[in-house]
N, C-alpha and C positions, 0 to 999 in steps of 0.2 A: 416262297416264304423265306427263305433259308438264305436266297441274294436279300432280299427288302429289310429284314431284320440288321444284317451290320450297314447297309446304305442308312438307313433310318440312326441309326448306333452313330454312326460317324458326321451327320447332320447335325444332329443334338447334342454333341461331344463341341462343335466348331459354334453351336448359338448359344451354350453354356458359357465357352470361352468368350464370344462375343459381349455377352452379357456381363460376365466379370469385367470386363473392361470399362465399359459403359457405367458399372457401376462404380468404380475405384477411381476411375482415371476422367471419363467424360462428364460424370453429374456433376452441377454446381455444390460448391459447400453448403450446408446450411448454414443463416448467418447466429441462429441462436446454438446448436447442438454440435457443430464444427462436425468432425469428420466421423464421430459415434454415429451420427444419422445415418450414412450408407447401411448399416445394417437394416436398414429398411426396407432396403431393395431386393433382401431374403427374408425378411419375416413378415413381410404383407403376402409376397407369392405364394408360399409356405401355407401361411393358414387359407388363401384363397383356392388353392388346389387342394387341403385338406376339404373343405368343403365340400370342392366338385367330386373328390373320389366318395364320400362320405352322401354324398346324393347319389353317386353310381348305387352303392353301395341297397341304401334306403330302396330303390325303384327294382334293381335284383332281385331284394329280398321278396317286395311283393310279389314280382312274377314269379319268384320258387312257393310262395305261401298259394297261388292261386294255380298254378298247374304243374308244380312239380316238377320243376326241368331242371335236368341237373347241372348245367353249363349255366342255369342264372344264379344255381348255389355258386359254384363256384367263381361265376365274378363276384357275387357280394363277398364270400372271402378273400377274392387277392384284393380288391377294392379297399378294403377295409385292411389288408396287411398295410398298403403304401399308405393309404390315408394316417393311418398312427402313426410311420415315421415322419410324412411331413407335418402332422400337431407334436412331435416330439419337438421337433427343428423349434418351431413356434415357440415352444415353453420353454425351450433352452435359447432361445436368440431373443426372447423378449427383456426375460433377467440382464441378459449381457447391455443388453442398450440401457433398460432403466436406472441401472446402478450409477453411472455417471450423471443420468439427466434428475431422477428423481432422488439421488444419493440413498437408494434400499433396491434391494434384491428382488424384493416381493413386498404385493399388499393385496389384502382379502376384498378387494373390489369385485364388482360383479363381474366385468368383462372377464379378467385373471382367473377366476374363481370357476364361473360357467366353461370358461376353454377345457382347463381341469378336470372339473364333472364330465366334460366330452370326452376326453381325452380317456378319461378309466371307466366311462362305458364302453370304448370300442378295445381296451386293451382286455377287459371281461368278458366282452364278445370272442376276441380271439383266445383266451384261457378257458373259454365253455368249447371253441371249436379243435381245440385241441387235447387237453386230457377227457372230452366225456366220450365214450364209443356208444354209447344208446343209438336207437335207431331215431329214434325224435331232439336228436340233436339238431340238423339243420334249421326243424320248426322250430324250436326253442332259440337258437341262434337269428332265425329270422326276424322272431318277435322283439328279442332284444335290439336288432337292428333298427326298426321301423321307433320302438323309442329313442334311442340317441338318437336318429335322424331330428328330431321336434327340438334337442337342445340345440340342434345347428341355427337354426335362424333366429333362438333365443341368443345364443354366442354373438350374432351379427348385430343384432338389433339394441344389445342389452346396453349402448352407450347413448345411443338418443333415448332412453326410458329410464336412466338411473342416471346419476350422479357418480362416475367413476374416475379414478387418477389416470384413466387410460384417455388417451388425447381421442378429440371428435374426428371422423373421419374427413378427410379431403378431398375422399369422391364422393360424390353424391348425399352429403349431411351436410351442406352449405359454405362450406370450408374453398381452399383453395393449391392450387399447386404448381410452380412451374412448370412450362411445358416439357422443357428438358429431362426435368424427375420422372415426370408422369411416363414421357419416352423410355424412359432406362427404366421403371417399374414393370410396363406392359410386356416389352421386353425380355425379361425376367421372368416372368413369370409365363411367357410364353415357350421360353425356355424348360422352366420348370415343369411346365403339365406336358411338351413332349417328353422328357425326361421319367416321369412320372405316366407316361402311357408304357413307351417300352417297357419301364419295369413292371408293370402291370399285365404286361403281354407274352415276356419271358417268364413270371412267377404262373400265369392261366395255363401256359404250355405244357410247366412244369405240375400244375397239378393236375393236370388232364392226363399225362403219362402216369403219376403216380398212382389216380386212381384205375386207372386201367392194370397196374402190374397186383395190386390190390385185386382188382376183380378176376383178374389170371390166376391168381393164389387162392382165391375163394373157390372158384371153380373147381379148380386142379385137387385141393381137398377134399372136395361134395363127392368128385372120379371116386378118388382112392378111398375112400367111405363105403361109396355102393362095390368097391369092387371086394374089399375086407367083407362085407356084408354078407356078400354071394358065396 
Protein backbone atom coordinates (compact mmCIF):
# COMPACT_ATOMS: atom_id res chain seq x y z
CA UNK A 1 0.00 0.00 0.00
CA UNK A 2 2.69 2.41 0.89
CA UNK A 3 4.48 1.81 -2.91
CA UNK A 4 0.67 1.99 -4.67
CA UNK A 5 -0.30 5.01 -2.94
CA UNK A 6 2.57 7.61 -4.48
CA UNK A 7 2.60 5.40 -8.00
CA UNK A 8 -1.10 6.12 -8.01
CA UNK A 9 -0.06 10.02 -6.67
CA UNK A 10 2.28 10.51 -9.51
CA UNK A 11 -0.28 9.02 -12.27
CA UNK A 12 -2.94 11.46 -11.41
CA UNK A 13 -0.48 14.41 -10.92
CA UNK A 14 0.74 13.64 -14.93
CA UNK A 15 -3.55 13.06 -16.19
CA UNK A 16 -4.38 16.22 -14.29
CA UNK A 17 -1.49 17.95 -16.19
CA UNK A 18 -2.63 16.17 -19.21
CA UNK A 19 -5.98 17.25 -18.84
CA UNK A 20 -5.06 20.93 -18.31
CA UNK A 21 -3.66 20.98 -21.39
CA UNK A 22 -6.38 19.47 -23.43
CA UNK A 23 -8.31 21.88 -21.94
CA UNK A 24 -6.55 25.30 -22.55
CA UNK A 25 -4.55 24.42 -25.46
CA UNK A 26 -6.21 21.42 -27.54
CA UNK A 27 -10.27 22.11 -27.27
CA UNK A 28 -11.67 24.04 -29.95
CA UNK A 29 -12.90 27.65 -29.06
CA UNK A 30 -16.47 27.98 -28.57
CA UNK A 31 -17.74 30.11 -31.34
CA UNK A 32 -20.46 31.86 -29.23
CA UNK A 33 -18.62 32.01 -25.30
CA UNK A 34 -14.80 32.41 -26.92
CA UNK A 35 -12.31 31.19 -24.31
CA UNK A 36 -14.78 31.76 -20.92
CA UNK A 37 -16.23 28.31 -21.96
CA UNK A 38 -13.12 26.07 -21.08
CA UNK A 39 -14.24 26.56 -17.65
CA UNK A 40 -16.32 23.89 -18.40
CA UNK A 41 -13.95 21.39 -18.58
CA UNK A 42 -13.83 21.87 -14.63
CA UNK A 43 -17.24 22.62 -13.62
CA UNK A 44 -19.03 19.76 -15.44
CA UNK A 45 -16.28 17.14 -13.87
CA UNK A 46 -16.60 18.88 -10.56
CA UNK A 47 -20.27 18.58 -10.04
CA UNK A 48 -20.22 15.11 -11.92
CA UNK A 49 -17.76 13.50 -9.19
CA UNK A 50 -19.69 15.41 -6.60
CA UNK A 51 -22.43 13.31 -7.42
CA UNK A 52 -20.48 9.99 -7.61
CA UNK A 53 -18.92 10.70 -3.95
CA UNK A 54 -22.25 11.93 -2.74
CA UNK A 55 -23.83 8.38 -3.88
CA UNK A 56 -20.78 6.75 -2.32
CA UNK A 57 -21.77 8.55 0.43
CA UNK A 58 -25.87 7.82 0.22
CA UNK A 59 -25.18 3.61 -0.09
CA UNK A 60 -22.33 3.85 3.06
CA UNK A 61 -24.83 5.41 4.95
CA UNK A 62 -27.28 2.74 4.41
CA UNK A 63 -24.88 -0.10 5.03
CA UNK A 64 -23.83 1.62 8.52
CA UNK A 65 -27.88 2.24 9.21
CA UNK A 66 -28.43 -1.61 8.59
CA UNK A 67 -25.35 -3.38 10.25
CA UNK A 68 -23.32 -1.05 11.94
CA UNK A 69 -19.97 -1.20 10.37
CA UNK A 70 -17.90 1.12 11.24
CA UNK A 71 -15.53 1.29 8.02
CA UNK A 72 -18.94 2.14 6.03
CA UNK A 73 -19.37 5.00 8.74
CA UNK A 74 -16.39 6.18 7.87
CA UNK A 75 -16.44 6.14 4.00
CA UNK A 76 -19.83 8.06 4.17
CA UNK A 77 -17.59 10.60 6.07
CA UNK A 78 -14.53 11.05 3.90
CA UNK A 79 -17.03 10.55 0.88
CA UNK A 80 -19.01 13.33 1.86
CA UNK A 81 -15.73 15.47 3.12
CA UNK A 82 -14.45 15.37 -0.85
CA UNK A 83 -17.86 15.52 -2.19
CA UNK A 84 -18.33 19.22 -0.54
CA UNK A 85 -15.17 20.50 -1.90
CA UNK A 86 -15.78 19.43 -5.34
CA UNK A 87 -19.79 21.26 -5.07
CA UNK A 88 -17.66 23.99 -3.64
CA UNK A 89 -15.50 24.12 -6.87
CA UNK A 90 -19.14 23.90 -8.75
CA UNK A 91 -20.67 26.99 -7.04
CA UNK A 92 -17.57 28.96 -7.33
CA UNK A 93 -16.56 28.01 -11.08
CA UNK A 94 -20.26 28.32 -12.16
CA UNK A 95 -20.35 32.30 -10.98
CA UNK A 96 -17.00 32.89 -12.68
CA UNK A 97 -18.39 31.53 -16.12
CA UNK A 98 -22.01 33.17 -15.96
CA UNK A 99 -20.88 36.54 -15.26
CA UNK A 100 -19.55 37.10 -18.67
CA UNK A 101 -22.15 34.88 -20.55
CA UNK A 102 -25.17 35.83 -18.55
CA UNK A 103 -23.69 39.44 -17.36
CA UNK A 104 -24.85 38.48 -13.37
CA UNK A 105 -23.16 36.53 -10.76
CA UNK A 106 -26.08 34.64 -9.76
CA UNK A 107 -29.82 33.81 -10.23
CA UNK A 108 -32.48 31.89 -8.00
CA UNK A 109 -33.29 29.37 -10.78
CA UNK A 110 -33.72 25.97 -9.82
CA UNK A 111 -30.75 24.23 -11.01
CA UNK A 112 -28.35 27.17 -8.99
CA UNK A 113 -30.75 27.15 -6.29
CA UNK A 114 -31.13 23.12 -5.72
CA UNK A 115 -26.96 22.73 -6.10
CA UNK A 116 -27.05 25.07 -2.99
CA UNK A 117 -29.78 23.32 -0.86
CA UNK A 118 -27.21 20.21 -1.79
CA UNK A 119 -24.35 21.76 -1.02
CA UNK A 120 -25.61 22.97 2.86
CA UNK A 121 -27.10 19.66 3.46
CA UNK A 122 -23.92 17.94 3.18
CA UNK A 123 -21.90 20.89 4.71
CA UNK A 124 -24.74 20.28 7.93
CA UNK A 125 -23.88 16.72 7.66
CA UNK A 126 -20.29 17.41 8.17
CA UNK A 127 -21.13 20.32 11.19
CA UNK A 128 -23.53 17.43 13.03
CA UNK A 129 -20.29 14.95 12.32
CA UNK A 130 -18.04 17.14 14.02
CA UNK A 131 -19.14 19.26 16.94
CA UNK A 132 -21.97 16.59 18.27
CA UNK A 133 -19.98 13.62 20.47
CA UNK A 134 -23.39 11.73 21.23
CA UNK A 135 -23.30 8.29 20.67
CA UNK A 136 -26.19 8.45 17.96
CA UNK A 137 -24.43 10.69 16.08
CA UNK A 138 -23.36 8.51 13.05
CA UNK A 139 -27.44 7.38 13.05
CA UNK A 140 -28.42 10.80 12.86
CA UNK A 141 -25.58 11.76 10.34
CA UNK A 142 -26.66 8.75 8.30
CA UNK A 143 -30.16 9.76 8.21
CA UNK A 144 -29.40 13.14 7.20
CA UNK A 145 -27.23 11.51 4.54
CA UNK A 146 -29.74 9.31 2.88
CA UNK A 147 -31.94 12.72 2.53
CA UNK A 148 -29.59 14.97 0.62
CA UNK A 149 -28.73 11.82 -1.42
CA UNK A 150 -32.89 12.44 -3.15
CA UNK A 151 -31.74 16.27 -3.92
CA UNK A 152 -28.86 14.71 -6.04
CA UNK A 153 -30.98 13.44 -9.00
CA UNK A 154 -33.41 16.49 -8.21
CA UNK A 155 -30.05 18.81 -8.87
CA UNK A 156 -29.64 16.54 -12.21
CA UNK A 157 -32.85 16.37 -13.50
CA UNK A 158 -34.22 19.82 -12.33
CA UNK A 159 -33.22 21.46 -16.02
CA UNK A 160 -35.38 19.19 -18.20
CA UNK A 161 -38.56 19.78 -15.64
CA UNK A 162 -38.18 23.56 -15.02
CA UNK A 163 -37.55 26.38 -17.00
CA UNK A 164 -34.06 27.55 -15.79
CA UNK A 165 -31.13 30.22 -17.01
CA UNK A 166 -28.82 27.17 -16.70
CA UNK A 167 -28.21 25.86 -20.48
CA UNK A 168 -29.71 22.13 -21.35
CA UNK A 169 -27.37 19.61 -21.17
CA UNK A 170 -25.27 18.22 -24.11
CA UNK A 171 -25.25 14.84 -22.99
CA UNK A 172 -27.92 12.90 -23.08
CA UNK A 173 -31.06 15.87 -23.12
CA UNK A 174 -30.91 16.02 -26.89
CA UNK A 175 -28.38 18.62 -27.19
CA UNK A 176 -24.97 18.29 -28.98
CA UNK A 177 -21.31 18.51 -28.66
CA UNK A 178 -18.00 18.26 -30.60
CA UNK A 179 -16.30 15.45 -30.41
CA UNK A 180 -13.06 16.98 -29.34
CA UNK A 181 -14.85 18.88 -26.17
CA UNK A 182 -16.54 15.83 -25.36
CA UNK A 183 -12.74 14.09 -25.43
CA UNK A 184 -11.07 16.86 -23.15
CA UNK A 185 -14.42 16.81 -20.80
CA UNK A 186 -14.24 12.87 -20.14
CA UNK A 187 -10.82 13.37 -19.82
CA UNK A 188 -11.17 15.70 -17.02
CA UNK A 189 -13.02 14.35 -15.35
CA UNK A 190 -11.50 11.22 -15.43
CA UNK A 191 -8.80 12.89 -14.11
CA UNK A 192 -10.87 14.35 -11.57
CA UNK A 193 -12.41 11.21 -9.77
CA UNK A 194 -8.80 9.67 -9.82
CA UNK A 195 -7.86 12.71 -8.11
CA UNK A 196 -10.73 12.53 -5.99
CA UNK A 197 -10.32 8.76 -5.09
CA UNK A 198 -6.75 9.16 -3.62
CA UNK A 199 -7.95 11.94 -1.58
CA UNK A 200 -10.53 9.88 -0.43
CA UNK A 201 -8.29 7.10 0.37
CA UNK A 202 -5.47 9.14 2.16
CA UNK A 203 -8.46 11.13 4.35
CA UNK A 204 -10.10 6.87 5.21
CA UNK A 205 -6.41 6.11 6.20
CA UNK A 206 -6.26 8.99 8.06
CA UNK A 207 -9.47 8.38 9.99
CA UNK A 208 -9.09 5.00 10.56
CA UNK A 209 -5.80 5.79 12.56
CA UNK A 210 -7.42 8.62 14.28
CA UNK A 211 -10.15 6.52 15.49
CA UNK A 212 -8.08 3.92 16.59
CA UNK A 213 -5.61 6.46 18.79
CA UNK A 214 -9.21 7.49 20.03
CA UNK A 215 -10.05 4.07 21.02
CA UNK A 216 -6.37 3.58 22.60
CA UNK A 217 -7.23 6.73 24.83
CA UNK A 218 -10.63 5.23 25.81
CA UNK A 219 -9.27 2.17 26.89
CA UNK A 220 -6.12 3.31 28.58
CA UNK A 221 -8.61 5.64 30.76
CA UNK A 222 -11.33 2.65 31.63
CA UNK A 223 -7.22 0.81 32.88
CA UNK A 224 -6.37 3.70 35.05
CA UNK A 225 -10.16 4.00 36.42
CA UNK A 226 -10.37 0.41 37.63
CA UNK A 227 -6.92 0.52 38.77
CA UNK A 228 -7.73 4.20 41.12
CA UNK A 229 -10.73 2.00 41.95
CA UNK A 230 -9.03 -0.89 43.43
Amino acid sequence: MNRTFPILGICSAGLLSYALYLALVVAPTEQTMGDVQRIFYYHVPSAWTAFILFTINFVASLVYLARRKLAADMVALVSAEVGVVFCTIVLVTGPIWARPVWGIWWTWDMRLTSTLVLWLIYVSYLVLRRFSAGGETPILAATLAIFGALCVPFVYFSIWFFRTQHPQPVIGGGGSIDPRMLHVLLTNWLAFSCFAFLVCWSRYRLEKLQREVEQAHALESVTQSSRSVR
